[in-house]
N, CA, C and O atoms as a GROMACS GRO file, in nm:
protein
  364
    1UNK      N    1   0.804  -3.466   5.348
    1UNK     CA    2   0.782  -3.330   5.393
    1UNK      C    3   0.687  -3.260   5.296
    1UNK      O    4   0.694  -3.280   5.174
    2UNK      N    5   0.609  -3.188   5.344
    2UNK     CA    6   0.474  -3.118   5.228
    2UNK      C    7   0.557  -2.976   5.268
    2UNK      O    8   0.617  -2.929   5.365
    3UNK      N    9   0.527  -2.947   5.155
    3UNK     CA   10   0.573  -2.810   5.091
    3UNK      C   11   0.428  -2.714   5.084
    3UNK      O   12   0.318  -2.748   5.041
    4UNK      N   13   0.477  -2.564   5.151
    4UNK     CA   14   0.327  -2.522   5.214
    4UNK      C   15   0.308  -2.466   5.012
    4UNK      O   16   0.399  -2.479   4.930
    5UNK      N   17   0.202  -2.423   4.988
    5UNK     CA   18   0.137  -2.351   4.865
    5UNK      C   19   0.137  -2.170   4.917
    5UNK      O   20   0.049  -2.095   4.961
    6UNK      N   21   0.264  -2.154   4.887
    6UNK     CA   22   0.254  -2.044   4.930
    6UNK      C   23   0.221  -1.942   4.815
    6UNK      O   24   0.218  -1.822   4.841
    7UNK      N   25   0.197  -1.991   4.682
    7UNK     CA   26   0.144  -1.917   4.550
    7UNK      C   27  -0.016  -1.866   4.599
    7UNK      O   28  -0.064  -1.753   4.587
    8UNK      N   29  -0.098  -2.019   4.672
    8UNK     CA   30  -0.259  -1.981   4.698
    8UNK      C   31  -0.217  -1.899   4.796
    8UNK      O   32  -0.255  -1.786   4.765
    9UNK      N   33  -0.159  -1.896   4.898
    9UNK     CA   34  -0.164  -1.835   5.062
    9UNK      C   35  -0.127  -1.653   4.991
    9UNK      O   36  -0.137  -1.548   5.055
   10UNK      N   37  -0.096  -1.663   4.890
   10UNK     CA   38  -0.031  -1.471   4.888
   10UNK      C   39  -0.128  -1.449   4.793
   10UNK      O   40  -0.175  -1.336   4.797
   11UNK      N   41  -0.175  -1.531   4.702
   11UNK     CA   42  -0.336  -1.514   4.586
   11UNK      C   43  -0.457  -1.477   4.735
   11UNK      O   44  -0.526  -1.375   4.733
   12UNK      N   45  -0.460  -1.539   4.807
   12UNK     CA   46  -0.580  -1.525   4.884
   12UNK      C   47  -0.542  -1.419   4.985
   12UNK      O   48  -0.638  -1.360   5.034
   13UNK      N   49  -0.417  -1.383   5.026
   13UNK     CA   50  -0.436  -1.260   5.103
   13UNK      C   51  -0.446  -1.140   5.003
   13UNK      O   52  -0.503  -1.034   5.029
   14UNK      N   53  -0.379  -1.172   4.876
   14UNK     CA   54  -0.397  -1.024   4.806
   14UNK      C   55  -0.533  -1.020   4.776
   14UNK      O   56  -0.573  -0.910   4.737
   15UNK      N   57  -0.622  -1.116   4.784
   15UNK     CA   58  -0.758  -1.130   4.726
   15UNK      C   59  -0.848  -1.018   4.856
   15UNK      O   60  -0.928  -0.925   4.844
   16UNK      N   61  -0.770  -1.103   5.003
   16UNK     CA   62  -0.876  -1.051   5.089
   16UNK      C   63  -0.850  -0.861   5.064
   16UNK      O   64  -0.940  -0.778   5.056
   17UNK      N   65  -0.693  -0.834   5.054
   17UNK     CA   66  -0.650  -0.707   5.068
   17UNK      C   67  -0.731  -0.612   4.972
   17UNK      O   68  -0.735  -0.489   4.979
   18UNK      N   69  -0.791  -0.687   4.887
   18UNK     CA   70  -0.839  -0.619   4.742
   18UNK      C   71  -0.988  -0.556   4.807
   18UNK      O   72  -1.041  -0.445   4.807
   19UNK      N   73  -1.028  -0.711   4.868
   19UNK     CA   74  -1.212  -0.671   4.924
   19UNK      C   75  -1.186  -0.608   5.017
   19UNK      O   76  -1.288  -0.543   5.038
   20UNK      N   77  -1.094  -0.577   5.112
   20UNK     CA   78  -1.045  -0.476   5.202
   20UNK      C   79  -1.071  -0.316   5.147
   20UNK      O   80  -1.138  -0.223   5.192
   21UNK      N   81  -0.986  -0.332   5.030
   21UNK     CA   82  -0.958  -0.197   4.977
   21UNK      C   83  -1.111  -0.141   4.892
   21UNK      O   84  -1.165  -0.031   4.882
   22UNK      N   85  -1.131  -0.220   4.862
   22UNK     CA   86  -1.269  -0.226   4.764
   22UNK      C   87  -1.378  -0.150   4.899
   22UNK      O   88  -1.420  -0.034   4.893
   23UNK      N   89  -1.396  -0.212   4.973
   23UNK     CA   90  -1.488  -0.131   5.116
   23UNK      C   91  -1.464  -0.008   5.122
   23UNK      O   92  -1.538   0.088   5.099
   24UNK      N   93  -1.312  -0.013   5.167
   24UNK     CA   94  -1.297   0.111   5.212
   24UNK      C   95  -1.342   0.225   5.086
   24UNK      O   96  -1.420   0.316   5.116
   25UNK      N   97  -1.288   0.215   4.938
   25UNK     CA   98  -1.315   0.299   4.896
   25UNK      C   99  -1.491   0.336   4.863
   25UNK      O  100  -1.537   0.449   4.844
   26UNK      N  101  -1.564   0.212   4.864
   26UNK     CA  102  -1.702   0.237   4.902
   26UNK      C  103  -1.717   0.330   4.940
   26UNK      O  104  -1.749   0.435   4.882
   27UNK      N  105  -1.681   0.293   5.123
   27UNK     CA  106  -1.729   0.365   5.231
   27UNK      C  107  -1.698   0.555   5.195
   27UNK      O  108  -1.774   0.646   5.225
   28UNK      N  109  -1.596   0.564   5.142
   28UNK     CA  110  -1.580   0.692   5.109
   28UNK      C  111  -1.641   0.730   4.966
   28UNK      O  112  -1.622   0.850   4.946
   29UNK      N  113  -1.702   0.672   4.867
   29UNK     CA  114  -1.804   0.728   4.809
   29UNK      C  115  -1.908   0.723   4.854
   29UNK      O  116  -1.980   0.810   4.806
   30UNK      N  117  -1.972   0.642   4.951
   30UNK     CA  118  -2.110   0.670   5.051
   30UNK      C  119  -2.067   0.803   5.102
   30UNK      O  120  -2.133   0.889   5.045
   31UNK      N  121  -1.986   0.853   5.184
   31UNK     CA  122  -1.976   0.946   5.243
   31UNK      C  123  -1.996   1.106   5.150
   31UNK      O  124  -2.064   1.202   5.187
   32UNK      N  125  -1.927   1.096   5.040
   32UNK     CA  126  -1.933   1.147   4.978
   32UNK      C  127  -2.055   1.210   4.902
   32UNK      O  128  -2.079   1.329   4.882
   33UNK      N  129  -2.134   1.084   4.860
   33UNK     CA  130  -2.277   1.120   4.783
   33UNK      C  131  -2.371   1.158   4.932
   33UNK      O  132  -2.455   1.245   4.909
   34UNK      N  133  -2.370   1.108   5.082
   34UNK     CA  134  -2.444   1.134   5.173
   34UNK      C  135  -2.411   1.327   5.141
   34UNK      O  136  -2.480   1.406   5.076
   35UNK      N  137  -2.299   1.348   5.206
   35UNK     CA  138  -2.313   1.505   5.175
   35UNK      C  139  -2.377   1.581   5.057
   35UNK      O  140  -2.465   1.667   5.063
   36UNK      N  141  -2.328   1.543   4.973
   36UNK     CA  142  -2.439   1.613   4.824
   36UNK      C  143  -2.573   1.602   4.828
   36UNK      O  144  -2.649   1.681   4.772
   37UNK      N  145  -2.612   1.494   4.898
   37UNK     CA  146  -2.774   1.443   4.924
   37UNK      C  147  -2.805   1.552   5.041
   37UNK      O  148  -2.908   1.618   5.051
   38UNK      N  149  -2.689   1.558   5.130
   38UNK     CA  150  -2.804   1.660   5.234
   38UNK      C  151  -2.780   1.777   5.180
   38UNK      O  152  -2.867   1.857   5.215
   39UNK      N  153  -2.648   1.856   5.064
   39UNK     CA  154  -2.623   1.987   4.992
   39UNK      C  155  -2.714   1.982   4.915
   39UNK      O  156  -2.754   2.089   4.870
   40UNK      N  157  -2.779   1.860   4.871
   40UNK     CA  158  -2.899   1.940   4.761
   40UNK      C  159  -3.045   1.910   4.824
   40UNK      O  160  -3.153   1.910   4.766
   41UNK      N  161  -3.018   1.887   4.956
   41UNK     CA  162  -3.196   1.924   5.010
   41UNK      C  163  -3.175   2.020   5.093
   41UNK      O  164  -3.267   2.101   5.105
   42UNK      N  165  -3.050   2.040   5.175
   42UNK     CA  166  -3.071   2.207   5.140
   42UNK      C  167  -3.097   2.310   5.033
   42UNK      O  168  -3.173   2.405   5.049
   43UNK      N  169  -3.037   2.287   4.938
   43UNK     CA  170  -3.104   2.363   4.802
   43UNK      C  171  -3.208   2.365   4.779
   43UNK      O  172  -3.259   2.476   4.761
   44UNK      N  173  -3.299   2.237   4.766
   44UNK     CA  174  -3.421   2.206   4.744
   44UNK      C  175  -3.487   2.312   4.900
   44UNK      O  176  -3.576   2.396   4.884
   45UNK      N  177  -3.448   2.296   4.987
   45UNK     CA  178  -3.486   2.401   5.105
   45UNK      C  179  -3.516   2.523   5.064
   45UNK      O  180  -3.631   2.563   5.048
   46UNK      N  181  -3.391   2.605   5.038
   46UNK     CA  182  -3.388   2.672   4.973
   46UNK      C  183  -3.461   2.733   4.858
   46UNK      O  184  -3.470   2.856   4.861
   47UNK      N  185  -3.508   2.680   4.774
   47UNK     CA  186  -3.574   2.699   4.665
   47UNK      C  187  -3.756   2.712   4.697
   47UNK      O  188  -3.851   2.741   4.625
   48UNK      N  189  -3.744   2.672   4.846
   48UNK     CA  190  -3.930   2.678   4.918
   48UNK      C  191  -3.991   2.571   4.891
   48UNK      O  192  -4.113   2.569   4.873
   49UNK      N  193  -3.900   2.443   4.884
   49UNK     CA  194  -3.968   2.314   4.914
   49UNK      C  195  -3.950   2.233   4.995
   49UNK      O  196  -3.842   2.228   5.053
   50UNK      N  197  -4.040   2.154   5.021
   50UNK     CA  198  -4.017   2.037   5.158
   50UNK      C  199  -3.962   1.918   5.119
   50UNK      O  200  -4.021   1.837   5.047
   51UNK      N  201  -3.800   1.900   5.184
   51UNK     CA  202  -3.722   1.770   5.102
   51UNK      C  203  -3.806   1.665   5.164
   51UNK      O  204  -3.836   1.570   5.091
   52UNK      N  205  -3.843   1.666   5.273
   52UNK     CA  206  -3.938   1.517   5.271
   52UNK      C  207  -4.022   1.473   5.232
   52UNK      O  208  -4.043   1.356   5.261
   53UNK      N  209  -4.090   1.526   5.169
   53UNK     CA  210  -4.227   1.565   5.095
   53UNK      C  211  -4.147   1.511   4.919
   53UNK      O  212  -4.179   1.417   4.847
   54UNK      N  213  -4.071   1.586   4.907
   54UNK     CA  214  -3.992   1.521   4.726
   54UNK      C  215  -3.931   1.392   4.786
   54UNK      O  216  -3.935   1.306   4.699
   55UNK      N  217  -3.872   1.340   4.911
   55UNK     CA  218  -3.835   1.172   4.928
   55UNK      C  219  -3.972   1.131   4.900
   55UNK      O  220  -3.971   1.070   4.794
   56UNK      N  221  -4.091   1.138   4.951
   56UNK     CA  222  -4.191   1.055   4.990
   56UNK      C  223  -4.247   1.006   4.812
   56UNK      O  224  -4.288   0.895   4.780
   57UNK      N  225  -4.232   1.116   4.731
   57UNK     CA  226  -4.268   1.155   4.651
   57UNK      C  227  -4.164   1.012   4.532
   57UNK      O  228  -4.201   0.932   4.446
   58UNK      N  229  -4.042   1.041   4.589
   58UNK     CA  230  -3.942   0.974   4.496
   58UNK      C  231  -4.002   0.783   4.528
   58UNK      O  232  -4.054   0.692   4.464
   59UNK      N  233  -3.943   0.813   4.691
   59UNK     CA  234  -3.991   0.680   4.683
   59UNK      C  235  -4.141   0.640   4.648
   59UNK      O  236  -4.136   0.524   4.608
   60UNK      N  237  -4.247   0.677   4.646
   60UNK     CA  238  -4.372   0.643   4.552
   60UNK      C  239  -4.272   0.632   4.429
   60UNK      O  240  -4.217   0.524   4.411
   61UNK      N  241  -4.244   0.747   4.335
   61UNK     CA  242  -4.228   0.674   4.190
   61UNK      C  243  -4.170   0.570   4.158
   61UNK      O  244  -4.196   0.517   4.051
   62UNK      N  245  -4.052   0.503   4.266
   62UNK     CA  246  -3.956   0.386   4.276
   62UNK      C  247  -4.003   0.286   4.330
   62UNK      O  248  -3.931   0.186   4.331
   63UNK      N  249  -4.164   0.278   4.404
   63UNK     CA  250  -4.175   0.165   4.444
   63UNK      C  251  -4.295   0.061   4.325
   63UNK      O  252  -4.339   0.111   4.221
   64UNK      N  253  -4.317  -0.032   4.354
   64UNK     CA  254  -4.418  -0.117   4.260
   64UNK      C  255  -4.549  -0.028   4.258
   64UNK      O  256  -4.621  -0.015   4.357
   65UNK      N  257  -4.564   0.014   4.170
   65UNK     CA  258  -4.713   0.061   4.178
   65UNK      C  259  -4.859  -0.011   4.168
   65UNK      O  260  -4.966   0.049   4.173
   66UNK      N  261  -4.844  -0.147   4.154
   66UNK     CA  262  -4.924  -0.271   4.200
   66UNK      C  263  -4.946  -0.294   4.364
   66UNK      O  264  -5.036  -0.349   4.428
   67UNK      N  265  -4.828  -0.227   4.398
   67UNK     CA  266  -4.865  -0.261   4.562
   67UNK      C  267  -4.934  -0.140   4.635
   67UNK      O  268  -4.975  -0.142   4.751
   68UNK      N  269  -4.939  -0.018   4.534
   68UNK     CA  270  -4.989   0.090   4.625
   68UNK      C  271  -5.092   0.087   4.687
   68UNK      O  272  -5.089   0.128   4.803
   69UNK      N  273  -5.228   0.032   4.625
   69UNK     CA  274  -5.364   0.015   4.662
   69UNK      C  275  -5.341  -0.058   4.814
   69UNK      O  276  -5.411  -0.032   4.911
   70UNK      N  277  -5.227  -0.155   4.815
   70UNK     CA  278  -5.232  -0.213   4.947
   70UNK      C  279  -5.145  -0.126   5.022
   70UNK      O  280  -5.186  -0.109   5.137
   71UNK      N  281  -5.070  -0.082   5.001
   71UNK     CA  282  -4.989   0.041   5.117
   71UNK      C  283  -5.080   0.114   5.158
   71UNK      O  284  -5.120   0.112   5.275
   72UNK      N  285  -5.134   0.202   5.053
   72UNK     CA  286  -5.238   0.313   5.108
   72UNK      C  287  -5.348   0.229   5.218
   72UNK      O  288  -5.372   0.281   5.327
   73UNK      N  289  -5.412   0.098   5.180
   73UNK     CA  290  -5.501   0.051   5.303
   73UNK      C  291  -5.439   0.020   5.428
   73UNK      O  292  -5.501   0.029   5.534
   74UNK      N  293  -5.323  -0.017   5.421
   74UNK     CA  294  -5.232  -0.039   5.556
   74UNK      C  295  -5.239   0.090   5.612
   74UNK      O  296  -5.297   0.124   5.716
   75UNK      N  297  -5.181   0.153   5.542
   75UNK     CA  298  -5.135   0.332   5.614
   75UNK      C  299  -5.224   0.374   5.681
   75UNK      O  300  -5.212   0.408   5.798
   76UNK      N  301  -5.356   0.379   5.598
   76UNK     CA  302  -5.463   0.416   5.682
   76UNK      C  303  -5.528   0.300   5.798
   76UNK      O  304  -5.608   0.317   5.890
   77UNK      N  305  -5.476   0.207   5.762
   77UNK     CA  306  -5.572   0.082   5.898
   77UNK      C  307  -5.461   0.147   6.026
   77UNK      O  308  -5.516   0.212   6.115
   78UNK      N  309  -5.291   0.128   6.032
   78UNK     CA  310  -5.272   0.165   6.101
   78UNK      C  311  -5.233   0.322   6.160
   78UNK      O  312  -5.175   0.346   6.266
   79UNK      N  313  -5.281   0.416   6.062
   79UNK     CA  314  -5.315   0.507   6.155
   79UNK      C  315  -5.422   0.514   6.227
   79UNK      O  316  -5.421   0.566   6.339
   80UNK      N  317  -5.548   0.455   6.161
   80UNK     CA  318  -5.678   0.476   6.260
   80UNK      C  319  -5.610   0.358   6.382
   80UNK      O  320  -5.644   0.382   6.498
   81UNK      N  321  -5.554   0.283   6.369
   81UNK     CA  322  -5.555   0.177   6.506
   81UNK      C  323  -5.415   0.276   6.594
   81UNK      O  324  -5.347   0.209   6.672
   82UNK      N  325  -5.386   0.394   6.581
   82UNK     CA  326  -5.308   0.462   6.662
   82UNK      C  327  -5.374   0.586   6.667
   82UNK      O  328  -5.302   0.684   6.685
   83UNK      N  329  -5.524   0.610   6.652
   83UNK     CA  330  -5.608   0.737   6.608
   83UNK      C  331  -5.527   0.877   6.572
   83UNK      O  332  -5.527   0.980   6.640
   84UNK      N  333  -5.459   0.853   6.448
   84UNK     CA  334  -5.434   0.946   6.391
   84UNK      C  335  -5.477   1.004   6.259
   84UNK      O  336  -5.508   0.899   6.202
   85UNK      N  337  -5.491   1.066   6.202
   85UNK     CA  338  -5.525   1.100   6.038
   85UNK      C  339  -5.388   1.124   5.998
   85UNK      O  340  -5.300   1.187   6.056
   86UNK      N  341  -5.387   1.025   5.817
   86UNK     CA  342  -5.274   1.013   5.781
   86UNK      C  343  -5.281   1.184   5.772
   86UNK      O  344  -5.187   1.235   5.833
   87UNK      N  345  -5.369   1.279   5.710
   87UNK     CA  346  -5.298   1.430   5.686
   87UNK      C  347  -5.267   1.455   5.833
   87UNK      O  348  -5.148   1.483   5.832
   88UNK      N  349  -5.300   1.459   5.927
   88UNK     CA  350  -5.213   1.518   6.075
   88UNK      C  351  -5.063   1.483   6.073
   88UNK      O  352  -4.978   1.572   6.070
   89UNK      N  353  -5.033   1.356   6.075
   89UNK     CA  354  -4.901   1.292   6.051
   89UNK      C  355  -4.800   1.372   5.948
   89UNK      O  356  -4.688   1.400   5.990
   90UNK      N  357  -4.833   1.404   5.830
   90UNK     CA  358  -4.757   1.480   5.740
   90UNK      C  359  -4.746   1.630   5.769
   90UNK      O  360  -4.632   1.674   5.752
   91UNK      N  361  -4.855   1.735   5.818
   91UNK     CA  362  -4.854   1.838   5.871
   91UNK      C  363  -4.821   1.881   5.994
   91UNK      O  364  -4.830   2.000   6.023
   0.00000   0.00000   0.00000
């Protein structure tokens, strides 16, 4: 007769219960920092600035700045191939 391992079987459900619990409390610090993110671009509103304009801004300083020369030629190839000017698009 085999004898079940019931030491691994309660190690691996408390394991899953853990990455269970671990999500959930994620999910409620996402929620959390989402609100402060939209409470402080209202502020930033507030204060007479354009929060999309400081994202666009952030993400430039966070992205590779080796790749900009090629973003900026994309941006503009495909706005002219949808005849737009990148300043119309932002204004």
């Amino acid at each position: 007769m085999v004898v079940p391992d019931t030491t691994r079987e309660s190690t691996g459900v408390e394991e899953l219960r853990g990455l269970i619990e671990r999500i959930e409390q994620l999910e409620g610090e996402k929620a959390t920092l989402v609100a402060e993110h939209r409470k402080f671009a209202a502020d930033i509103r507030a204060a007479g600035y354009d929060p999309g304009i400081i994202e666009r801004i952030v993400r430039l300083r966070r992205s590779d700045s080796t790749r900009l020369p090629d973003q900026e030629y994309f941006l503009d190839l495909y706005s002219q191939a949808v005849s737009i000017s990148v300043l119309e698009s932002w204004f």
